[in-house]
N, C-alpha and C positions, 0 to 999 in steps of 0.2 A: 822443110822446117816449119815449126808451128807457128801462129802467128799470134802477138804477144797484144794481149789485152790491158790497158792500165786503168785501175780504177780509184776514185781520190775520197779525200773525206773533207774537203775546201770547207763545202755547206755547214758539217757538224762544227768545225773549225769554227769558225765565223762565227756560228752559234755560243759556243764556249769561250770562245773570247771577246766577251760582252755583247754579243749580237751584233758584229761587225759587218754594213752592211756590205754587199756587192760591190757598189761604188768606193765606199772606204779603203777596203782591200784592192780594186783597181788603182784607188790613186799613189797607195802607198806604193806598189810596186812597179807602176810603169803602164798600165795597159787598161782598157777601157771597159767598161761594166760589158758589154755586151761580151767581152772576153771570157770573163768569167762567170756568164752564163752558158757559156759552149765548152768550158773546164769544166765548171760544177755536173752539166749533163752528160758529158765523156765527149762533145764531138769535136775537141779540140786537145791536142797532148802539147803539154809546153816544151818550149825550149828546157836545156840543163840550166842555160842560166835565169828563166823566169823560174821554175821548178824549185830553186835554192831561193832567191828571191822570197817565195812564197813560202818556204817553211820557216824562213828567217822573220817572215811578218808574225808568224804563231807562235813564234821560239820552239818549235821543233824540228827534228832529221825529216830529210827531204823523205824516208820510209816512212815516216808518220803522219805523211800526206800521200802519198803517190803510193801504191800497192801493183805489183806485176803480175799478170796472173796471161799463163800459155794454154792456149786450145789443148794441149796434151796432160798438162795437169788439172785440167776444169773437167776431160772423161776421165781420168783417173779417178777423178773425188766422184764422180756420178756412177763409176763401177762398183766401186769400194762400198758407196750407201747402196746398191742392190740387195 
C-alpha cells in the first residue's frame, strides 16, 4: 500500500486572512504556536478533529486546507511529464 503524503496551505491561509499570525490561529483553535509550525512544515498531520477546527477558523472545507497526495499518484504525475 502506498503511503499517503498530506500537504496543507495553513501558511497561505493565515496570509489571506488578514495575516493571521501563528499564534492567533493557535489560540483560536486549541493548540500552541509551536504546533503549527510543525503543521505549516508537514511534520505534523492533525487530528480529524483539529483538521475541521482549522478550516472552520478560515471558513473553508477541511479540502481547502489539507490536500492528499499517495506515493503512487506523485510517480504517475512524474511518468506522465516524461
Amino acid at each position: 500500500m502506498p503511503k499517503i503524503q498530506i500537504s496543507n496551505r495553513i501558511r497561505e491561509l493565515r496570509f489571506t486572512a488578514g495575516e493571521l499570525t501563528q499564534q492567533t490561529l493557535a489560540d483560536r483553535v486549541g493548540i500552541t504556536r509551536q504546533t503549527v509550525v510543525a503543521l505549516e512544515q508537514g511534520k505534523y498531520y492533525p487530528s480529524l478533529e483539529l483538521a475541521f477546527r482549522i478550516a472552520e477558523t478560515f471558513g473553508v472545507g477541511v479540502e481547502e486546507v489539507f490536500q492528499r497526495h499517495s506515493d503512487s499518484s506523485q510517480s504517475k504525475r512524474s511518468t506522465k511529464a516524461s
